[in-house]
N, CA, C and O atoms as a printed pandas DataFrame, in Angstrom:
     atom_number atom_name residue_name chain_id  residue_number  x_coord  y_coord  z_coord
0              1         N          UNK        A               1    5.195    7.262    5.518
1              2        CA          UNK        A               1    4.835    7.492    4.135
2              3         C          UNK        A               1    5.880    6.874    3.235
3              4         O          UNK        A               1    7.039    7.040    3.614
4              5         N          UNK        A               2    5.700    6.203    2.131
5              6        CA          UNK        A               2    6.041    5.587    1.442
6              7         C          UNK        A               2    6.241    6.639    0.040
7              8         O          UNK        A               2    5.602    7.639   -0.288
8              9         N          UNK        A               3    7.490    5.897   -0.660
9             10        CA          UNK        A               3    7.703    6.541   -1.496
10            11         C          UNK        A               3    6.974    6.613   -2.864
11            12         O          UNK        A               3    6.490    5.501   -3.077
12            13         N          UNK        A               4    6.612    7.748   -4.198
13            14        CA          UNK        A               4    5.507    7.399   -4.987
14            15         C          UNK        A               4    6.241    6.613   -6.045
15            16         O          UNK        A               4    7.407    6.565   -6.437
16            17         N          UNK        A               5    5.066    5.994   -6.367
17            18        CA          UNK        A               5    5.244    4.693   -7.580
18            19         C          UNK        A               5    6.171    5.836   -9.030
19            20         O          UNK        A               5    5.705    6.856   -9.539
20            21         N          UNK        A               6    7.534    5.171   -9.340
21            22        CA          UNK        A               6    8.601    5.374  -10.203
22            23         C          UNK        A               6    9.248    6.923   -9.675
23            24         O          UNK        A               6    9.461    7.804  -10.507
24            25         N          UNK        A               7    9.426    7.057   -8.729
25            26        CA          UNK        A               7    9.979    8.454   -8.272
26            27         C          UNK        A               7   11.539    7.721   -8.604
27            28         O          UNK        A               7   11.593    6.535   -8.929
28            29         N          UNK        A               8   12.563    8.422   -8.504
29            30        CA          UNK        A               8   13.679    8.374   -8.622
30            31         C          UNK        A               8   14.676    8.830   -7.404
31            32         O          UNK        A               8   14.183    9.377   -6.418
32            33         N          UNK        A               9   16.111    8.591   -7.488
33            34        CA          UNK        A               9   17.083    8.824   -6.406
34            35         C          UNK        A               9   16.893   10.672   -6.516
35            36         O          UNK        A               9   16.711   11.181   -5.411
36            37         N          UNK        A              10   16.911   11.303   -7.271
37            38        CA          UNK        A              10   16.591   12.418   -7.391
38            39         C          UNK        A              10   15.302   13.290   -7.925
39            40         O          UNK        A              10   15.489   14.055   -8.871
40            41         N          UNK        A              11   14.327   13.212   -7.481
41            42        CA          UNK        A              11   13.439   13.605   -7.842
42            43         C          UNK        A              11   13.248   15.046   -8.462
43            44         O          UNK        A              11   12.375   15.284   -9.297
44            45         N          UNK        A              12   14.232   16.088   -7.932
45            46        CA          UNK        A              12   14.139   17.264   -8.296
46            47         C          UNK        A              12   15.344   17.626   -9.022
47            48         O          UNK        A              12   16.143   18.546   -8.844
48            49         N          UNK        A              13   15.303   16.882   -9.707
49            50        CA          UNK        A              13   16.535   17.099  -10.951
50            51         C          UNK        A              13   15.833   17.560  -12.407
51            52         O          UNK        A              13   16.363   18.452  -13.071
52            53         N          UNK        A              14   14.742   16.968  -12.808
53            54        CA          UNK        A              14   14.083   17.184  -13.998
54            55         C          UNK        A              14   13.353   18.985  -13.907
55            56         O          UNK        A              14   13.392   19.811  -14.819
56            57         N          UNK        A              15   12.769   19.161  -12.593
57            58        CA          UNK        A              15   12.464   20.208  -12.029
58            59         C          UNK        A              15   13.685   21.582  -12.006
59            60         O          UNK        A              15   13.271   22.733  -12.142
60            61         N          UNK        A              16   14.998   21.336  -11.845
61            62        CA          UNK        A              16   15.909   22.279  -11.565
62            63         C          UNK        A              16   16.957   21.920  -13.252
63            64         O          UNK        A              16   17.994   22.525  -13.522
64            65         N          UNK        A              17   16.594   21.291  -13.764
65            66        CA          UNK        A              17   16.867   21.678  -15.643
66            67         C          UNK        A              17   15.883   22.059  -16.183
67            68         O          UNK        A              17   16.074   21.895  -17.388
68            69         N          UNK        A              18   14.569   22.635  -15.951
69            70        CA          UNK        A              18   13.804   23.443  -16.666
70            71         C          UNK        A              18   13.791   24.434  -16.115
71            72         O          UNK        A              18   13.101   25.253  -16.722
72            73         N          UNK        A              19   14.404   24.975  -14.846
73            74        CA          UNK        A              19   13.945   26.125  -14.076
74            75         C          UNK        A              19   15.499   27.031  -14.512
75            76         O          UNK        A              19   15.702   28.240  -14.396
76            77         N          UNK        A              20   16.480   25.916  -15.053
77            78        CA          UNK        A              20   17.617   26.550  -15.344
78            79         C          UNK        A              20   17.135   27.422  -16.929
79            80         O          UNK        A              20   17.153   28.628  -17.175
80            81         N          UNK        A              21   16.709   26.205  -17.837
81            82        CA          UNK        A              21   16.638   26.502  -18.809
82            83         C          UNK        A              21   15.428   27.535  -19.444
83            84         O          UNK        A              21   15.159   27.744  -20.627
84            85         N          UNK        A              22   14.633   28.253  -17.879
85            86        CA          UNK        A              22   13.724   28.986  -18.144
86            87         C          UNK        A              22   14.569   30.346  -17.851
87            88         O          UNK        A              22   14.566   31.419  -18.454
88            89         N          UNK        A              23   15.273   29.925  -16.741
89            90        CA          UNK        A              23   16.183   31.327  -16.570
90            91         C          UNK        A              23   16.921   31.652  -17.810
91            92         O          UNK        A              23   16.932   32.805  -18.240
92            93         N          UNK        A              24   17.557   30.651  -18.421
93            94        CA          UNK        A              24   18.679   31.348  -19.589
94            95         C          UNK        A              24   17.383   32.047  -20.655
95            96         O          UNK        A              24   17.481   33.193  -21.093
96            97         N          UNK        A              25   16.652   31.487  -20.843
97            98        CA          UNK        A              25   15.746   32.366  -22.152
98            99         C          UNK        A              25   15.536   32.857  -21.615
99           100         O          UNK        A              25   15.552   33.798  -22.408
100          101         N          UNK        A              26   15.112   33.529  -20.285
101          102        CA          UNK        A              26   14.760   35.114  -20.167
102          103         C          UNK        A              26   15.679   36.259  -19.683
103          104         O          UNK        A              26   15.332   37.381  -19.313
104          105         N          UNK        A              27   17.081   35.673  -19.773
105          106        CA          UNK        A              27   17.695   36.160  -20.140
106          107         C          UNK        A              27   18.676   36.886  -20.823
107          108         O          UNK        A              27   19.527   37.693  -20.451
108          109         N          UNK        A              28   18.156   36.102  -22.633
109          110        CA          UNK        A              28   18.438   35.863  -23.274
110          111         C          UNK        A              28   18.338   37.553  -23.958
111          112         O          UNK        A              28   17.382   38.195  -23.524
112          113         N          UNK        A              29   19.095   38.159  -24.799
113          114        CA          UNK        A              29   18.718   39.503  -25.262
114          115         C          UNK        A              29   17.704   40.147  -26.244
115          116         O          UNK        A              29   17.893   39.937  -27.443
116          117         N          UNK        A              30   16.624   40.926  -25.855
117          118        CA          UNK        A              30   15.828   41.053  -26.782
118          119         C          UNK        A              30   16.457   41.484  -28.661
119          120         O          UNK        A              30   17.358   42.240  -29.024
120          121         N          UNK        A              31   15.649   40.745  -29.343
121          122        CA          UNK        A              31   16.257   40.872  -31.054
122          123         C          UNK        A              31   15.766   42.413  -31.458
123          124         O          UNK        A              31   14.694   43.011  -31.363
124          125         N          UNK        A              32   17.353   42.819  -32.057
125          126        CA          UNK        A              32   16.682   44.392  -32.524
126          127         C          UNK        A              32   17.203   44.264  -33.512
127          128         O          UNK        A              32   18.201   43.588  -33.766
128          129         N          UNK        A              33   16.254   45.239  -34.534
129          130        CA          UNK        A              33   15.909   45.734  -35.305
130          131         C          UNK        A              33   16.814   46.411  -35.913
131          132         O          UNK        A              33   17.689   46.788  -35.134
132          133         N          UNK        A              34   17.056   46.897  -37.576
133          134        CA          UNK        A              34   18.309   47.862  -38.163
134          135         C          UNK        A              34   18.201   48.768  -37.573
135          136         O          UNK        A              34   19.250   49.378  -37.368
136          137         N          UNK        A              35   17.046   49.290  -37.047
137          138        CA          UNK        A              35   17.501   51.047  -36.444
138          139         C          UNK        A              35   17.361   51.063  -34.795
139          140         O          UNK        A              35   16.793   51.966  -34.180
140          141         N          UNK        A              36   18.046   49.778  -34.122
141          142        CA          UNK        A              36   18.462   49.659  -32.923
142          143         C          UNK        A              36   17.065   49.445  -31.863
143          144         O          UNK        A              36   17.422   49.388  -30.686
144          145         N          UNK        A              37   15.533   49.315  -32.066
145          146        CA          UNK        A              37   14.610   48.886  -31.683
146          147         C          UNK        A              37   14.440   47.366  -31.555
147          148         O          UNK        A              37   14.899   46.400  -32.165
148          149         N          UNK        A              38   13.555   47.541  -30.469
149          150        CA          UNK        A              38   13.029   46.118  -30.346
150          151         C          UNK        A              38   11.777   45.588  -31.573
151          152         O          UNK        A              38   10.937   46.321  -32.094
152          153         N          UNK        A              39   11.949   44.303  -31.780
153          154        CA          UNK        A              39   11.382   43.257  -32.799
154          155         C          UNK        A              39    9.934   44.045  -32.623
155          156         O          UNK        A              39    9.305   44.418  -33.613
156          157         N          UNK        A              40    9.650   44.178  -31.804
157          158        CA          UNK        A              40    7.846   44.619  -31.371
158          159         C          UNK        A              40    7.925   45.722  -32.231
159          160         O          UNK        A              40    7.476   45.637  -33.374
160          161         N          UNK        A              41    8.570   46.994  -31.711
161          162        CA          UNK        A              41    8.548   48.134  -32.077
162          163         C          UNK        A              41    8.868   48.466  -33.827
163          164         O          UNK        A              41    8.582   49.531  -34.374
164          165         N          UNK        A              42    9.252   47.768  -34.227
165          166        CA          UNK        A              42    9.527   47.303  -35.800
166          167         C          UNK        A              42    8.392   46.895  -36.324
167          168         O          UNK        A              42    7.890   47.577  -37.218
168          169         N          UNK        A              43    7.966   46.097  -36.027
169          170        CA          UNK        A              43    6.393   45.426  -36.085
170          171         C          UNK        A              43    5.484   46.907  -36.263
171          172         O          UNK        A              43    5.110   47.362  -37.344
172          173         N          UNK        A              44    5.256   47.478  -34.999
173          174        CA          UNK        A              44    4.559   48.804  -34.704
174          175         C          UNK        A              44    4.898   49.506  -35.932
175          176         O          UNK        A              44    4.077   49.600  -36.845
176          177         N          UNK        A              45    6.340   50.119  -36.018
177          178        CA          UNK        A              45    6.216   51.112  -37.497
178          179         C          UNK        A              45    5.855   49.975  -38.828
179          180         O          UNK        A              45    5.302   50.330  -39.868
180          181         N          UNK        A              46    6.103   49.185  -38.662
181          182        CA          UNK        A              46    5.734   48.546  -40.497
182          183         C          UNK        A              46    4.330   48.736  -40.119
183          184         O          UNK        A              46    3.889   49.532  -40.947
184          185         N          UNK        A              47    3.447   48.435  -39.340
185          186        CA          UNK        A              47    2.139   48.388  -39.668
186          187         C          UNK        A              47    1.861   49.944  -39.829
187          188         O          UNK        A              47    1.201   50.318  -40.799
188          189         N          UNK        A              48    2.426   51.012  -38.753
189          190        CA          UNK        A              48    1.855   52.370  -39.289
190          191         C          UNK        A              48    2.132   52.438  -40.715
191          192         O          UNK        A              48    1.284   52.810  -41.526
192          193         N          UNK        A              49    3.372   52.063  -41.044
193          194        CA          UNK        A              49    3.638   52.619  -42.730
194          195         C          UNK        A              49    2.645   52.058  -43.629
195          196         O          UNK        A              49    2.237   52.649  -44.629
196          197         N          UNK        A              50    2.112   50.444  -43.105
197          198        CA          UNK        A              50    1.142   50.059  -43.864
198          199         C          UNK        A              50   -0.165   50.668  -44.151
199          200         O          UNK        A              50   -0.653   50.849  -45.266
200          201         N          UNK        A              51   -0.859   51.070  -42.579
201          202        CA          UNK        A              51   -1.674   52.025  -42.843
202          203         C          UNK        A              51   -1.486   53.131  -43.251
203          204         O          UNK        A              51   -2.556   53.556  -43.689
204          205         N          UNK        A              52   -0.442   54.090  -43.388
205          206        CA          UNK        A              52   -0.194   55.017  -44.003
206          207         C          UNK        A              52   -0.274   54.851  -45.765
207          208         O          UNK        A              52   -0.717   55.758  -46.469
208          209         N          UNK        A              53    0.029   54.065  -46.098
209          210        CA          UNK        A              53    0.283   53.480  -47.436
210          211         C          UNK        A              53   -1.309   53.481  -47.985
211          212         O          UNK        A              53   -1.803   54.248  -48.812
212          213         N          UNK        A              54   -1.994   52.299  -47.210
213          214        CA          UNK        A              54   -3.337   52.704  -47.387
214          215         C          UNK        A              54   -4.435   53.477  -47.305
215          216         O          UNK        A              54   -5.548   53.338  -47.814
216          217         N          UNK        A              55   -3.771   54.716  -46.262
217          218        CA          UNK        A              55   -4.274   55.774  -46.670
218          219         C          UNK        A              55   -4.749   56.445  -48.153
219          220         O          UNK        A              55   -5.745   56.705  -48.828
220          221         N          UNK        A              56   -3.128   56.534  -48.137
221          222        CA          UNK        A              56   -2.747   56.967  -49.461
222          223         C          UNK        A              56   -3.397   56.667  -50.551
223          224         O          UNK        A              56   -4.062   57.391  -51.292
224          225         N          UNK        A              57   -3.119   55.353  -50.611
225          226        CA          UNK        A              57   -3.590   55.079  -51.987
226          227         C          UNK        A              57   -5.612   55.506  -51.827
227          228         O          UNK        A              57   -6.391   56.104  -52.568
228          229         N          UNK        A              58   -5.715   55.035  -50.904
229          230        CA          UNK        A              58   -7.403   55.266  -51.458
230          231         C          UNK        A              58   -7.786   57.806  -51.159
231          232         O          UNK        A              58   -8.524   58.663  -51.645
232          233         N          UNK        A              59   -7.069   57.755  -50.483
233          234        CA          UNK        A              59   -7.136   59.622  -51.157
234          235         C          UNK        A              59   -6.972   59.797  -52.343
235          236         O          UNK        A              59   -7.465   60.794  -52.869
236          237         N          UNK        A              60   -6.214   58.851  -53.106
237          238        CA          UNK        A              60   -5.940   59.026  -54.812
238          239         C          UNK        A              60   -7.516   58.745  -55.762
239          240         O          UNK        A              60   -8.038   59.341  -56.704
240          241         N          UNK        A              61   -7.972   57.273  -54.771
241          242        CA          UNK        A              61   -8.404   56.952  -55.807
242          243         C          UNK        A              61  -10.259   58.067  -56.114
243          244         O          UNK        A              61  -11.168   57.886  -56.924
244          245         N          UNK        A              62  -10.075   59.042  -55.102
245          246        CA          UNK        A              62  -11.195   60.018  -54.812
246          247         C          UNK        A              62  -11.665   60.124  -55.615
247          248         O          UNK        A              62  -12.641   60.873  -55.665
């Protein structure tokens, strides 16, 4: 077997710098939030407060 058309002296070099650079971002630390939560969970209360908010306002406008 013959080698494939433009392979290189190292073929698994391009392969083992993305597998590096997949490891460092997932290891990277999840982003928190002022009151020590994760980005998601921040997300989660702003939208309850949002719906809470809109509660609100339309019980007023009864």
């Amino acid at each position: 077997m013959g080698r494939a058309a433009g392979a290189t002296e190292r073929p698994g070099l391009p392969l083992t710098v993305l597998t590096i650079k997949l490891l460092l971002r997932g290891m990277r630390p999840a982003p928190e939030d002022e009151a020590g939560g994760t980005r998601e969970r921040a997300i989660e209360r702003a939208a309850a407060e949002l719906g809470g908010a809109a509660a609100d306002a339309a019980s007023r406008t009864d």
